[in-house]
N, C-alpha and C positions, 0 to 999 in steps of 0.2 A: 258736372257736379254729382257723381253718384253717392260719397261719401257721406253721411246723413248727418254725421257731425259737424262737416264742414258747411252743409247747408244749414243746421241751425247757427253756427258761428254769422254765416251770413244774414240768415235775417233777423238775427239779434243786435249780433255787431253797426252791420254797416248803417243801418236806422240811426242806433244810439251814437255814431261816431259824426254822423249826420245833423242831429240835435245837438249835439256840443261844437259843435262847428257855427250852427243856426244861433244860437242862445249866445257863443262869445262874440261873433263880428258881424251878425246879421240882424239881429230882433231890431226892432224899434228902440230898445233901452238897453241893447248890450252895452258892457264897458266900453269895449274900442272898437266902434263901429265902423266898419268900412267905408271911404269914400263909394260917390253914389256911380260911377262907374264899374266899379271892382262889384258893389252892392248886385246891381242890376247884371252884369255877367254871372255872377255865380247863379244867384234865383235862377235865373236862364237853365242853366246847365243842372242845375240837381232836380226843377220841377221836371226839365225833360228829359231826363234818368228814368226818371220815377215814372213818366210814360211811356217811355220806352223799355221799362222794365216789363209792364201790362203788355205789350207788344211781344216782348220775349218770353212771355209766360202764354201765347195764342190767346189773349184777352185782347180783341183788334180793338172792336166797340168801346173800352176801359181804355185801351191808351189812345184812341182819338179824343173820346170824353175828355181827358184829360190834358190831352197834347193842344188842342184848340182853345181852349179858353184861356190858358197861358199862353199862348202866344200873343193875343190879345189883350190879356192883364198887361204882360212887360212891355208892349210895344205901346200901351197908352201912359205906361208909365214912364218911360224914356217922352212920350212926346209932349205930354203934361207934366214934364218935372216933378216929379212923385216923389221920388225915391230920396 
């Protein structure tokens, strides 16, 4: 990504397309909230983007911080019916 435009698109864009994603089928009060499998898959996968983005960025420390304690959130959350 040398293009400097392209990288503000992205971390403008892909946040904000992130949040509308979050707020319509994910929040606690969206309108059409995902059933809690589909729920608990996506959380999965966009918390560990987002640590694995800190990983892609040489922030090791920032994406373990963050890769660990989500694993742990979802995987108590699937085991204590949370979600």
């Amino acid at each position: 990504m040398e293009d400097p435009w392209l990288r503000w698109v992205a971390a403008i864009g892909v946040p904000l397309v992130l949040f509308v994603l979050w707020r319509l089928f994910l929040a606690p009060r969206a309108g059409q909230r995902a059933d809690s499998t589909l729920y608990v898959a996506v959380s999965v996968v966009l918390f560990n983007l987002a640590a694995l983005a800190f990983f892609g960025t040489n922030q090791p420390y920032l994406g373990a911080a963050m890769l660990v304690p989500t694993v742990i959130n979802r995987t108590l959350v699937v085991i204590w019916k949370q979600s």
